[in-house]
Backbone as CSV, one residue per row, in Angstrom:
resi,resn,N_x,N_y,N_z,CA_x,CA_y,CA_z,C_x,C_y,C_z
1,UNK,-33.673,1.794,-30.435,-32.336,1.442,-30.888,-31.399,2.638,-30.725
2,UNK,-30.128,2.301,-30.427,-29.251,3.686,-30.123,-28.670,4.067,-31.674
3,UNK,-28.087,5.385,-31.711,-27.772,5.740,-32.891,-26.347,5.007,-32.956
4,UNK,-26.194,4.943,-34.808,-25.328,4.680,-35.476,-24.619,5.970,-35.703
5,UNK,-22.842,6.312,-34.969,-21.972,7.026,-35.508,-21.352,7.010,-36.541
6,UNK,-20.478,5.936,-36.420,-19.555,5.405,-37.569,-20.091,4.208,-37.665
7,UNK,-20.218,3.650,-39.309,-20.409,2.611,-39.879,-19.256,2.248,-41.115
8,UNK,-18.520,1.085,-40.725,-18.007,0.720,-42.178,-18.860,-0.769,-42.783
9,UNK,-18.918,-0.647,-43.916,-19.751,-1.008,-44.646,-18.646,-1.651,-45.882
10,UNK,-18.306,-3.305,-45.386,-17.493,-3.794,-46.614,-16.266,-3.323,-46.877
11,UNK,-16.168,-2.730,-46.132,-14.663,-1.721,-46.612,-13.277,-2.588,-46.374
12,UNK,-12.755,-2.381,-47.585,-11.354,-3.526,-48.304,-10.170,-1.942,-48.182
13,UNK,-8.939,-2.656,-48.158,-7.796,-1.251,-47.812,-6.603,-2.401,-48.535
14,UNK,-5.890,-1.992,-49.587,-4.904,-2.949,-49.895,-3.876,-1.572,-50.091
15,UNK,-2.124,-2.138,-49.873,-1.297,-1.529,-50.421,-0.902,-1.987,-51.363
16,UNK,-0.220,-1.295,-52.071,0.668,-1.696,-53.147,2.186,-1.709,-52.976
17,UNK,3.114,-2.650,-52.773,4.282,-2.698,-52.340,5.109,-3.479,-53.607
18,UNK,5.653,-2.311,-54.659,6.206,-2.780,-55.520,5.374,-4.112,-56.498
19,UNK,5.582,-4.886,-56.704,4.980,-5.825,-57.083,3.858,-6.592,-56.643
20,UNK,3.935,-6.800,-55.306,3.206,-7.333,-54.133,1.980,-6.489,-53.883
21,UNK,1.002,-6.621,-53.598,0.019,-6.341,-53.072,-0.833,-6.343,-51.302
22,UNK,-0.624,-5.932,-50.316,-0.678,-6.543,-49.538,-2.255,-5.974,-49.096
23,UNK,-2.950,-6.678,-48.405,-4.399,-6.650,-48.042,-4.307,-6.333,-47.047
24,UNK,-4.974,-4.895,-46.268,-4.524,-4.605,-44.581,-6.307,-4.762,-43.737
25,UNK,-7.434,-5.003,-44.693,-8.780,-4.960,-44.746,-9.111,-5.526,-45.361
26,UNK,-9.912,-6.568,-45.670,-10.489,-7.801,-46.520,-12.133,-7.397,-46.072
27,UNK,-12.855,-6.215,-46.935,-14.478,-6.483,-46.858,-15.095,-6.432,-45.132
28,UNK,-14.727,-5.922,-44.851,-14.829,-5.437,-43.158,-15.965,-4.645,-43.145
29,UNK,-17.099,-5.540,-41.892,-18.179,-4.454,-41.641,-18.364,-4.398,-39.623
30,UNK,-18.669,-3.039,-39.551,-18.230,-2.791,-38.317,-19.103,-1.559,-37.742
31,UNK,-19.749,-1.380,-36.741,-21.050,-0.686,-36.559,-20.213,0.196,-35.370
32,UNK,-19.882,1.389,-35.147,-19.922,2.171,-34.091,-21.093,3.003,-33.457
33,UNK,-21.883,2.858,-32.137,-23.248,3.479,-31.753,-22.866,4.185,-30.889
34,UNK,-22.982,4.712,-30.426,-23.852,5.857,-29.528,-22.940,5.346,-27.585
35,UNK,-22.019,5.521,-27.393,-21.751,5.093,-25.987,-21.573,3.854,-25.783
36,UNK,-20.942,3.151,-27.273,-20.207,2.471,-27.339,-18.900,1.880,-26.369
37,UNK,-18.645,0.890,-26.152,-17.164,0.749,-25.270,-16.920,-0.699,-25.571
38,UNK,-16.124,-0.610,-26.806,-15.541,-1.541,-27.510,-13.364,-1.766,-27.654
39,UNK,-13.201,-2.741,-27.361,-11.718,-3.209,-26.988,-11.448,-3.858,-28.781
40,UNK,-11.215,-3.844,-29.667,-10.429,-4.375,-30.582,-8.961,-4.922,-30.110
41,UNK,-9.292,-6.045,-30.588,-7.944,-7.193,-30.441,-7.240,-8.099,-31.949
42,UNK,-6.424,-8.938,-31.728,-5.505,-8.952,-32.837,-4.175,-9.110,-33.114
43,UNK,-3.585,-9.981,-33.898,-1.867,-10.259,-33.997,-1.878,-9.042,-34.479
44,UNK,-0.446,-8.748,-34.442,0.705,-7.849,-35.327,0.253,-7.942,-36.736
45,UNK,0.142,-7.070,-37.639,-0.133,-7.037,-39.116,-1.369,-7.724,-39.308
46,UNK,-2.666,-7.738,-38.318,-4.229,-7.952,-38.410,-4.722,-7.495,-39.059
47,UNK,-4.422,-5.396,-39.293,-5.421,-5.092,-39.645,-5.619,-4.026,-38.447
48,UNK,-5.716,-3.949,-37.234,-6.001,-3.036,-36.554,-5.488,-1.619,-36.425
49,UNK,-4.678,-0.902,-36.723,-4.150,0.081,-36.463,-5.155,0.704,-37.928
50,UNK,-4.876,0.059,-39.359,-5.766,0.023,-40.267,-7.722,0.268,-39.853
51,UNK,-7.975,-0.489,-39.362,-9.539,-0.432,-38.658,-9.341,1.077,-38.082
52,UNK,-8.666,1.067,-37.360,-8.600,2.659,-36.581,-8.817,3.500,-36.877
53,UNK,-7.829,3.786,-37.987,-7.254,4.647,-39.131,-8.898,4.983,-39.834
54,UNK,-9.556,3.998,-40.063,-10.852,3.927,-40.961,-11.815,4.486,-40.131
55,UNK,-12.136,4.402,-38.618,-12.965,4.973,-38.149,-12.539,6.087,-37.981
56,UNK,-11.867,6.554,-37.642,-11.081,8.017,-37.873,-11.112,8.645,-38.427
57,UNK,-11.575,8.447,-39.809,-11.072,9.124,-41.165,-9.567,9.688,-41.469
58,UNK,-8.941,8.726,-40.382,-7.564,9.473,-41.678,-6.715,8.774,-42.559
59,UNK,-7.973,8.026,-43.021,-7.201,7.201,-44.260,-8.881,6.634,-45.428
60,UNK,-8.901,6.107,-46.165,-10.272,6.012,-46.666,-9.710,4.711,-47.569
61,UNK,-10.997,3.824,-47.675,-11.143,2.294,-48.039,-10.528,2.626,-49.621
62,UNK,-9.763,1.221,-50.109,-10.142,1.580,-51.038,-11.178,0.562,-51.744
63,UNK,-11.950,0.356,-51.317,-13.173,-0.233,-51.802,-14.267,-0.326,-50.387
64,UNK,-15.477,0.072,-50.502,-16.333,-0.403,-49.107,-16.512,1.417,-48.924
65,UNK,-17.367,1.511,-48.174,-17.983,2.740,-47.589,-17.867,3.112,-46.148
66,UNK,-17.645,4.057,-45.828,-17.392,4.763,-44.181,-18.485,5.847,-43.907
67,UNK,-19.229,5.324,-43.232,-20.838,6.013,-43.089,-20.501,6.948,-41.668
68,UNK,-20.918,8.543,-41.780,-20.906,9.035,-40.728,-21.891,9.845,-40.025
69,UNK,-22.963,9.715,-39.020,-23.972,9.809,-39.232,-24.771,9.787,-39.802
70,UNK,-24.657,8.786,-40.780,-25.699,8.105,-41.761,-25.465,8.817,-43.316
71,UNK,-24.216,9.555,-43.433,-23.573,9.922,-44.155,-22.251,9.676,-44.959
72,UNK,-22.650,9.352,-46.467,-21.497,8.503,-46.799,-20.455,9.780,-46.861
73,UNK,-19.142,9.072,-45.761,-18.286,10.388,-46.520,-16.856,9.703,-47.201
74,UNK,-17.541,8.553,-47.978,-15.489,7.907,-48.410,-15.543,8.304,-49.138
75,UNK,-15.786,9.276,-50.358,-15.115,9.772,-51.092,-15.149,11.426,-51.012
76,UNK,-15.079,12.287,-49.750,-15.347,13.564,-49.216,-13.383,13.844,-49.956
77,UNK,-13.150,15.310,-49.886,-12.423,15.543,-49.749,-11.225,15.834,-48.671
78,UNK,-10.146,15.761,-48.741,-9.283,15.606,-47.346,-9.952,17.126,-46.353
79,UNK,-10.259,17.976,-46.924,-10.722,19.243,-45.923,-11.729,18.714,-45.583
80,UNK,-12.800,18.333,-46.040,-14.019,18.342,-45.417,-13.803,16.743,-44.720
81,UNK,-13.003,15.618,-44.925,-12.943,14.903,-44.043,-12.101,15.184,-42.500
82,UNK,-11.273,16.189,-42.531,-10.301,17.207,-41.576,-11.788,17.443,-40.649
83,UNK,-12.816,18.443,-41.185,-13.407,18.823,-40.463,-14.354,18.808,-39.505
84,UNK,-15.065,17.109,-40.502,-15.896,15.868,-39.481,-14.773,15.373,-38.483
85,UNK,-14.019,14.975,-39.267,-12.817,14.263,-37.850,-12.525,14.892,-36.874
86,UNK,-12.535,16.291,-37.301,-11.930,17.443,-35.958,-12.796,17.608,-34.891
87,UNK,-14.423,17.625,-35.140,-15.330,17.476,-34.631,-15.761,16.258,-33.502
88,UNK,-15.823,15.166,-34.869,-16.371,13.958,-34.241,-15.466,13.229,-33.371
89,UNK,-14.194,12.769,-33.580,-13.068,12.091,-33.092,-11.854,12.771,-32.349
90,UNK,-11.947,12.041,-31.567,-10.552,11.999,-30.273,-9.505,11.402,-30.641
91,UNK,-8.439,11.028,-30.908,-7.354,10.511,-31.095,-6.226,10.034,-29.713
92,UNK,-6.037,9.001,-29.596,-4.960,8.498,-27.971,-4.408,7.713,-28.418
93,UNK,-2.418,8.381,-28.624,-1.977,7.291,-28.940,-0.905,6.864,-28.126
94,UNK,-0.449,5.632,-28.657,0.677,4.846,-27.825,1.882,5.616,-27.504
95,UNK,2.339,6.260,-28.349,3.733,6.837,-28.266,3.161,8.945,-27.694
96,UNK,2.141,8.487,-27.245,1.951,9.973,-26.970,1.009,11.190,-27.942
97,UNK,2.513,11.407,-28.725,2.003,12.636,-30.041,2.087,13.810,-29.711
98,UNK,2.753,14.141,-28.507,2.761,15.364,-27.645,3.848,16.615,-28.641
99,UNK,3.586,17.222,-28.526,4.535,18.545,-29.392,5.819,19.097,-27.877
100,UNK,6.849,18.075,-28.162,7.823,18.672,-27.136,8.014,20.257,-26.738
101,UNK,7.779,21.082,-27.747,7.769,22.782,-27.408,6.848,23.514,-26.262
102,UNK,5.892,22.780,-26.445,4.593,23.321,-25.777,4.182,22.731,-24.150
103,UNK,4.122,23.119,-23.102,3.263,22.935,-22.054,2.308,22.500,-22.127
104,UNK,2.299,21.722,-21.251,1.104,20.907,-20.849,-0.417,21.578,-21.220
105,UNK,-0.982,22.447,-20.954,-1.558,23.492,-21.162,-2.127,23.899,-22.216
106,UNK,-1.161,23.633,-22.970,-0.362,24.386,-24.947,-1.127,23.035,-25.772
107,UNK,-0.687,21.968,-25.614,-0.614,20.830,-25.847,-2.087,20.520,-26.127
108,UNK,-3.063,20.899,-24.818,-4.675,20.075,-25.008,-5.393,21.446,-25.494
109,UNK,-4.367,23.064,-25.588,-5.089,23.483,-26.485,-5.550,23.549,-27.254
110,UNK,-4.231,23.039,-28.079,-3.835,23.546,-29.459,-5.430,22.917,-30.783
111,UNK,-5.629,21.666,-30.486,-7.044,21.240,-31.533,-7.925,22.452,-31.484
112,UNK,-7.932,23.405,-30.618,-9.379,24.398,-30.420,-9.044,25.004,-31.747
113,UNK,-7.434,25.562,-31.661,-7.191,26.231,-32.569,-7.164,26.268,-34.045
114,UNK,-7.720,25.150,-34.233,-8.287,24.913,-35.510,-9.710,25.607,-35.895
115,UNK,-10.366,25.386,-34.822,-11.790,25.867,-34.919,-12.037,27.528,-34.290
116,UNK,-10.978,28.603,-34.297,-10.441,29.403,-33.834,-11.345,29.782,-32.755
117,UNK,-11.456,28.687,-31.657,-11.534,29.041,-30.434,-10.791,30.141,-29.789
118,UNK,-11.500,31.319,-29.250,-10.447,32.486,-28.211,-9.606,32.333,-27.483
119,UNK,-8.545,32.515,-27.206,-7.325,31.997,-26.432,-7.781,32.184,-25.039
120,UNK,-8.410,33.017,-24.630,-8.753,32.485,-23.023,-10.189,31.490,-22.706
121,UNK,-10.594,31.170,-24.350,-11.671,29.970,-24.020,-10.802,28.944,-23.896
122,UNK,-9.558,28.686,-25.220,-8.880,27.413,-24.718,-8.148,27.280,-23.934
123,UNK,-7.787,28.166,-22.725,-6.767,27.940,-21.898,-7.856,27.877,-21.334
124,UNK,-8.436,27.928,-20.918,-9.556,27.585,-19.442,-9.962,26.518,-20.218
125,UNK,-10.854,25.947,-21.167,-10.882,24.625,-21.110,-10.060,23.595,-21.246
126,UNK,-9.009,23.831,-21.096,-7.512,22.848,-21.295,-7.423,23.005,-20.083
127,UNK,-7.102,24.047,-19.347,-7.132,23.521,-17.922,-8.008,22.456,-16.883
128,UNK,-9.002,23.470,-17.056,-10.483,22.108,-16.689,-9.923,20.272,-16.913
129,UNK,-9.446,20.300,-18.305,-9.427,19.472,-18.361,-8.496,18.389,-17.765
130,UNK,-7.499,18.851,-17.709,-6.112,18.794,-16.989,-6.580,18.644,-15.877
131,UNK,-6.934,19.634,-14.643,-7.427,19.563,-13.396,-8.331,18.566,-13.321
132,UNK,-9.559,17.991,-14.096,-10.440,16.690,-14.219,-9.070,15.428,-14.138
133,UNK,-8.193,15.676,-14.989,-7.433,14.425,-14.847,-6.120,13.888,-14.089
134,UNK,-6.120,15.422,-13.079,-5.266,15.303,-11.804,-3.551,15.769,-12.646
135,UNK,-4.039,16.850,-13.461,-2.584,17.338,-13.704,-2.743,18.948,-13.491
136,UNK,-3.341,19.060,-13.325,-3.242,21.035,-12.450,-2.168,21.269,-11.595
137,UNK,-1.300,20.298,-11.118,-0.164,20.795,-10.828,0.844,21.062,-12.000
138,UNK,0.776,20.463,-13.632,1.562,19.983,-14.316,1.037,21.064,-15.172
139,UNK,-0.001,22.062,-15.577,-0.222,22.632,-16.428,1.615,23.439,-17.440
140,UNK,2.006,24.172,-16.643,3.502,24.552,-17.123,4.480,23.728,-17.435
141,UNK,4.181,22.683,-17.367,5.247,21.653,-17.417,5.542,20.593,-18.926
142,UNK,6.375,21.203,-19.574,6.828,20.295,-21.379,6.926,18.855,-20.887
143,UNK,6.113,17.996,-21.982,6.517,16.796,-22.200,7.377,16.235,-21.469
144,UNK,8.937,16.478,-21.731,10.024,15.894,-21.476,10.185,15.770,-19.894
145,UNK,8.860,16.694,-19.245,9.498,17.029,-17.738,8.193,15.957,-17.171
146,UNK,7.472,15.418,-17.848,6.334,14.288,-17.083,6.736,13.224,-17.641
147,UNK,6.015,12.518,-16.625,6.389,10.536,-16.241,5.145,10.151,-17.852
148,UNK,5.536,8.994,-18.141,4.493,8.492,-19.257,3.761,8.503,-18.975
149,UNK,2.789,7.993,-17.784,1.673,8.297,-17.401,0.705,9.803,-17.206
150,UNK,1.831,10.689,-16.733,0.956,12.258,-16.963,1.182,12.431,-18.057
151,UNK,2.227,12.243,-19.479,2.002,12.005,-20.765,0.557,11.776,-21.328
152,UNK,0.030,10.694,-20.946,-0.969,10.062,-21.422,-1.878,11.002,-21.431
153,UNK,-2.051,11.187,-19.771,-2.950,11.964,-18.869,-3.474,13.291,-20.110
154,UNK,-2.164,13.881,-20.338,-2.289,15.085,-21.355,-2.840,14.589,-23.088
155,UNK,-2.524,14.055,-23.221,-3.051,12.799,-24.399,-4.209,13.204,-24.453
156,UNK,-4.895,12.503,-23.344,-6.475,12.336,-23.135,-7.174,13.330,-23.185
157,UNK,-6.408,14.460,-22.217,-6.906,15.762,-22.489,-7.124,16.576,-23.638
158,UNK,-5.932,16.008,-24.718,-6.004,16.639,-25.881,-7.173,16.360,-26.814
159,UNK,-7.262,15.087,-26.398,-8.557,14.120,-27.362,-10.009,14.576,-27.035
160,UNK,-9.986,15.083,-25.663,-11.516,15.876,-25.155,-11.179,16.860,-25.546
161,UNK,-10.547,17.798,-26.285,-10.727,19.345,-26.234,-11.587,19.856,-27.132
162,UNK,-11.958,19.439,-28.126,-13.084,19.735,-29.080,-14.371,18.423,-28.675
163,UNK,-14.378,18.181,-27.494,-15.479,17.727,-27.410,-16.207,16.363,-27.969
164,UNK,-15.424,15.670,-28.586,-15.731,14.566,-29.628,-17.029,13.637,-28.926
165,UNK,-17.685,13.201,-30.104,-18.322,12.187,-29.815,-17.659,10.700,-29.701
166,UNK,-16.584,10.798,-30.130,-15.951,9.429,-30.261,-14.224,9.321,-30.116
167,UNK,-13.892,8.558,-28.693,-12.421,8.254,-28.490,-11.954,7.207,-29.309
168,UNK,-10.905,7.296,-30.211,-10.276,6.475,-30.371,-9.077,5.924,-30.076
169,UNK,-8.660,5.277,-29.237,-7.116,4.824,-28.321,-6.309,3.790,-29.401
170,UNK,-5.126,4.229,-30.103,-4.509,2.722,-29.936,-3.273,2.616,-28.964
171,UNK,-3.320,1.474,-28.374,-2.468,0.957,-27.701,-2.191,1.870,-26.173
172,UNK,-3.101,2.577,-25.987,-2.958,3.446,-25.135,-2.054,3.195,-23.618
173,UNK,-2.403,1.790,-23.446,-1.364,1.313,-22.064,-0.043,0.896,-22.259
174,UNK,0.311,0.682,-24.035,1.163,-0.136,-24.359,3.081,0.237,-24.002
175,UNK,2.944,1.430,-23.132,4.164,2.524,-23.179,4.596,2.465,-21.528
176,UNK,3.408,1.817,-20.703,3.321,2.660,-19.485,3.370,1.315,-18.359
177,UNK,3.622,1.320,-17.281,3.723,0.289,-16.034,2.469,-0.311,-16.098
178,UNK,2.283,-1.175,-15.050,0.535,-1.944,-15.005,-0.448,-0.753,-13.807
179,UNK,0.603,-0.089,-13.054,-0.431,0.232,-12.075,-0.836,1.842,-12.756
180,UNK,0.062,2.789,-13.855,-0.333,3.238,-14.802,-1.362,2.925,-15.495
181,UNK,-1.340,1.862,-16.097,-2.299,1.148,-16.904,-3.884,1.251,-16.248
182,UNK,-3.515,1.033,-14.982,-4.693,0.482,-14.555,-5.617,2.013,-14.019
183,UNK,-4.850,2.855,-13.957,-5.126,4.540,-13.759,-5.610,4.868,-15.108
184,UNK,-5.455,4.698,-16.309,-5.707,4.690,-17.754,-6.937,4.254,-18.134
185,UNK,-7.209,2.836,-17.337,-8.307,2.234,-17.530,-9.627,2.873,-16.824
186,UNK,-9.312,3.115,-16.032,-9.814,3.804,-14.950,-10.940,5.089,-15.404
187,UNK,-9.609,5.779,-16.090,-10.065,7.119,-16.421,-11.415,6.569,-17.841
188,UNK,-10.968,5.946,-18.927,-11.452,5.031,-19.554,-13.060,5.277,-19.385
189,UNK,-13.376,4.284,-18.172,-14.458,4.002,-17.884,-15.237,4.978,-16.743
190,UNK,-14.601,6.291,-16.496,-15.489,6.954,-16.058,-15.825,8.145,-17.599
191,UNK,-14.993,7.901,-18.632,-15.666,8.658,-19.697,-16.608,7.880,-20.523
192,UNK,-16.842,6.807,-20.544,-17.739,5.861,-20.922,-19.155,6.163,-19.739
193,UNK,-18.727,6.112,-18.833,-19.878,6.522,-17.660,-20.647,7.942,-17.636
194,UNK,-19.515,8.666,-18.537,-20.285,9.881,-18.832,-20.662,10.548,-20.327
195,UNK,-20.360,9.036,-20.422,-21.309,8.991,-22.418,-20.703,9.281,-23.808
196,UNK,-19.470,8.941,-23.265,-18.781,9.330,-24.369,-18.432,7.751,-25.164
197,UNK,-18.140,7.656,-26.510,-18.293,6.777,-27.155,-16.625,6.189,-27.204
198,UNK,-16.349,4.950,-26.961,-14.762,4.467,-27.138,-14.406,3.556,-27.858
199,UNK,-13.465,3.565,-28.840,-13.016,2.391,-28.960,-11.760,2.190,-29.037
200,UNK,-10.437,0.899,-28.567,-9.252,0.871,-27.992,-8.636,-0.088,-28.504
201,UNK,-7.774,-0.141,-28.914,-7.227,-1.265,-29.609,-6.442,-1.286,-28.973
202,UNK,-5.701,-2.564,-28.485,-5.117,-3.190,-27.178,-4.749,-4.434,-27.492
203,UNK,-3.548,-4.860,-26.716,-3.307,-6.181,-25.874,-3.707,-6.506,-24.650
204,UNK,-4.280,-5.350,-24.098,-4.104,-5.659,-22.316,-5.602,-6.056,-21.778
205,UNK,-5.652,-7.238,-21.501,-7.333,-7.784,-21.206,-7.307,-6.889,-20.305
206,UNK,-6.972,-5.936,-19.194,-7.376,-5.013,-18.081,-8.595,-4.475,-18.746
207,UNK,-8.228,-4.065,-19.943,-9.228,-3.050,-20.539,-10.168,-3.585,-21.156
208,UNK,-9.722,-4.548,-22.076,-11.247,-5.924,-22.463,-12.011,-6.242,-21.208
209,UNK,-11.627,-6.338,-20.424,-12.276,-6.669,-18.932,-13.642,-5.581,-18.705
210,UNK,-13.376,-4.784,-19.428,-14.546,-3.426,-18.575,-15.549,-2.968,-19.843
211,UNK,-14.830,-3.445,-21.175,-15.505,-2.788,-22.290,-16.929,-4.373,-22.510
212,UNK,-17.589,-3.455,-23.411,-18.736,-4.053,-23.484,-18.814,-5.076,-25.076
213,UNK,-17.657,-4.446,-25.692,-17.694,-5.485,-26.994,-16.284,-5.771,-26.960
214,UNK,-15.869,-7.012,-27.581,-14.497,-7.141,-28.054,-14.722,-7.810,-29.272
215,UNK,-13.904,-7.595,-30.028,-13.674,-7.698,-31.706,-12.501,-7.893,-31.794
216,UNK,-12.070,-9.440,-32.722,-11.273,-9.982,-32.920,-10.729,-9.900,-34.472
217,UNK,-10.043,-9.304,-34.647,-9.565,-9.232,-36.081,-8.136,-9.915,-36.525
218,UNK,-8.266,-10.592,-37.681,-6.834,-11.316,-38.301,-7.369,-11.560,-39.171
219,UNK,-6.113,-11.258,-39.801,-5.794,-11.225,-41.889,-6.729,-10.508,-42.235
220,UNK,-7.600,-9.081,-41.431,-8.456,-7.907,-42.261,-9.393,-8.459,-42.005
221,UNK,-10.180,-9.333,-41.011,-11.474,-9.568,-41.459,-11.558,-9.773,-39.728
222,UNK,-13.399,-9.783,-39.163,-12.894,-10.183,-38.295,-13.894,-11.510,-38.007
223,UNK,-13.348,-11.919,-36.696,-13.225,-13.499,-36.891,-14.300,-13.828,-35.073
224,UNK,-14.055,-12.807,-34.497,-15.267,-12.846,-33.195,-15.550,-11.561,-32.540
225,UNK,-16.486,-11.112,-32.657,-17.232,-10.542,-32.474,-18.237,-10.434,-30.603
226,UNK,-17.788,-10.621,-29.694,-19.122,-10.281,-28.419,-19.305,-9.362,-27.716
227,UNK,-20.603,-9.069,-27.266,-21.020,-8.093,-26.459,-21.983,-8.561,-25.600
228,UNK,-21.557,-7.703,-24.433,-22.262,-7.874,-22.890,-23.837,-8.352,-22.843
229,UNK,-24.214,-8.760,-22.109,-25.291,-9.038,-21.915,-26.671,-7.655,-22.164
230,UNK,-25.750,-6.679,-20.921,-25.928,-5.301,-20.620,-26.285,-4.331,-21.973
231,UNK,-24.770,-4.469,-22.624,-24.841,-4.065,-23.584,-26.126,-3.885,-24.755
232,UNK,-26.310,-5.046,-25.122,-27.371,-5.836,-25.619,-28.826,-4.780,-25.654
233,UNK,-28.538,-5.320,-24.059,-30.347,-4.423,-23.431,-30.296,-3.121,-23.574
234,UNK,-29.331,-2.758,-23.454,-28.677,-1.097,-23.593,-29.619,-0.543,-25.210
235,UNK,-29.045,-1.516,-26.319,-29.071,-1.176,-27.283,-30.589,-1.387,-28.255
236,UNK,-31.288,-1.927,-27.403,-32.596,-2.334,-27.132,-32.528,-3.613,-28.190
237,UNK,-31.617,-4.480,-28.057,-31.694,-5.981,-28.937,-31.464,-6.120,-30.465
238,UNK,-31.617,-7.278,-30.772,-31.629,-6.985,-32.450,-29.834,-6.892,-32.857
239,UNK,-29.257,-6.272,-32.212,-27.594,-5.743,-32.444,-27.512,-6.389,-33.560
240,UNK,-26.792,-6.167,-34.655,-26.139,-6.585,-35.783,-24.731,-6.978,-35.298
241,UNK,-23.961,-8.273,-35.466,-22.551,-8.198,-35.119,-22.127,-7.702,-36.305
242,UNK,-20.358,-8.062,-36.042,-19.703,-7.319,-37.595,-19.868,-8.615,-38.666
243,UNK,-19.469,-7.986,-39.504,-20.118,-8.752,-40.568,-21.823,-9.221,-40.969
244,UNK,-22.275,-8.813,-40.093,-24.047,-9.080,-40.274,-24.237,-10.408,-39.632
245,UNK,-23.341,-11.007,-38.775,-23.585,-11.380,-37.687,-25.066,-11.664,-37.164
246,UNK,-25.787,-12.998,-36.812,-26.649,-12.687,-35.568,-25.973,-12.396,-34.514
247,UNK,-27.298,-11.433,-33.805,-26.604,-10.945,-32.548,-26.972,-12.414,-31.206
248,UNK,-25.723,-12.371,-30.428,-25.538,-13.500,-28.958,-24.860,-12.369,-28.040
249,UNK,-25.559,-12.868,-27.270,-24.334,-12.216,-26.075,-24.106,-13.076,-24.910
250,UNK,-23.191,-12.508,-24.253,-22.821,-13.140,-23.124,-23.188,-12.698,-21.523
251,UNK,-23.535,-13.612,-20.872,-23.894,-13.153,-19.411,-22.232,-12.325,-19.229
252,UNK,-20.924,-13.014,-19.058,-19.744,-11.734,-18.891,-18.959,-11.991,-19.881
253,UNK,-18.033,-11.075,-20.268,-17.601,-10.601,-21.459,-15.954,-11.770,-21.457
254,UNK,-15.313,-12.231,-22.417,-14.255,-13.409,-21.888,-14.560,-13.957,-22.259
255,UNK,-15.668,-14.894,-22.201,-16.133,-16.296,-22.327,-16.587,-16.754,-24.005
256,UNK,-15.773,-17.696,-24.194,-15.858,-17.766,-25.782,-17.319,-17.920,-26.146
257,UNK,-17.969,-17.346,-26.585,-19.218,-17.942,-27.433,-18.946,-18.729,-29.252
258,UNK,-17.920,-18.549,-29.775,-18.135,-19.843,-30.879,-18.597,-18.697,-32.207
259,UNK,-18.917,-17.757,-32.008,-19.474,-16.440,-32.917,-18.555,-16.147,-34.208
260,UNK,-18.319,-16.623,-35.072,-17.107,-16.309,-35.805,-17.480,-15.978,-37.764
261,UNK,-16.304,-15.429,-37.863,-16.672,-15.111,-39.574,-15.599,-16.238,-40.088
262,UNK,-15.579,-16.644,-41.050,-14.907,-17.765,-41.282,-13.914,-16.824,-42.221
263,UNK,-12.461,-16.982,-42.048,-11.420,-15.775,-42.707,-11.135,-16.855,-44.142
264,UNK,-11.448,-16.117,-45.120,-11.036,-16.822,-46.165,-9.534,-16.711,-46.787
């Protein structure tokens, strides 16, 4: 069986809005493994950006557990949850997140500098990384002076710089053209090919198209659950879906199988 990274376990997330109460997680269980490549899908106000947020650690249930390497950490403190996250997780988001001051360069350094990486370790591995993603011409070059797409490009880079075991994207194509997109996806699935763990929350089936699970979430809970055939065998069988789910899979990924949690 492959390892378990992130596990949420039941985990409920409500706000409080004046009088109102609003539910952004209803009892949500959700297994992240080991080279994972999972697409999360979903209306507007589902729940997903929320799910994200939870595998991430930068927000914590308020009811339900967030297991991280087999370690409960929902009630850790904000430093020591800072410091698994800094480690374990990548961050890619829609609108960028880029620090307009800084160069390209500056930009996929800067996470080392938390972990006071030497300044000529992180400029050589920010470069590397950059040059892996076809911006070594762009290293000197601020934000404001690249197309959304080498935006991204630098994004991505920033999210590998400490090495993470686990990408998390939202909306990552949601800013950018289709043939962008499809350069995005691209890149995507040759870091999945080289073992790195993903998960993407999206509209754009381009990218459901290549991932190995998709997860359907509305009103906090989720409602379908499938994974690849491949997948499956990958994981040597047995898979738990979300919610405790039996595991089905599908010969290709698309095709409704009927798999559902019933949303109360």
């Amino acid at each position: 069986m492959v390892r378990e990274i992130i596990k949420l376990d039941r985990i409920s997330k409500f706000y409080q809005m004046g009088d109102s109460r609003v539910d952004a997680l209803r009892e949500l269980s959700l297994t992240i493994h080991e080279n994972d490549y999972m697409s999360v899908f979903g209306p507007s106000g589902s729940g997903k950006s929320t799910l994200l947020h939870m595998m991430g650690l930068l927000d914590v249930p308020s009811s339900g557990s967030v297991f991280v390497d087999g370690k409960d950490v929902s009630q850790l403190p904000e430093n020591e949850l800072a410091r698994i996250r800094g480690k374990k997780v990548g961050f890619i988001f829609q609108v960028f997140n880029l620090v307009p001051s800084l160069t390209a360069l500056e930009n996929v350094a800067l996470p080392m500098m938390i972990y006071d990486v030497p300044q000529r370790e992180r400029e050589k591995r920010a470069e590397e990384l950059l040059i892996s993603l076809d911006m070594g011409d762009r290293l000197r070059h601020l934000p404001g002076e690249l197309s959304g797409g080498q935006r991204q490009r630098v994004a991505i880079a920033r999210a590998l710089a400490n090495n993470p075991e686990v990408i998390l994207a939202d909306e990552p194509t949601g800013n950018l053209d289709s043939k962008t997109g499809e350069e995005v996806v691209s890149i995507f699935n040759k870091l999945h090919a080289a073992g790195k763990t993903l998960v993407v929350v999206t509209h754009d089936p381009d990218i459901a198209r290549n991932t190995d699970e998709v997860v359907r979430i509305r009103d906090g809970q989720v409602v379908e659950h499938e994974i690849s055939k491949e997948h499956s065998i990958r994981a040597g069988g047995g898979m738990e879906l979300a919610g405790g789910l039996k595991s089905k899979v599908n010969e290709k990924l698309g095709v409704k199988t009927g798999i559902k949690n019933k949303v109360k």
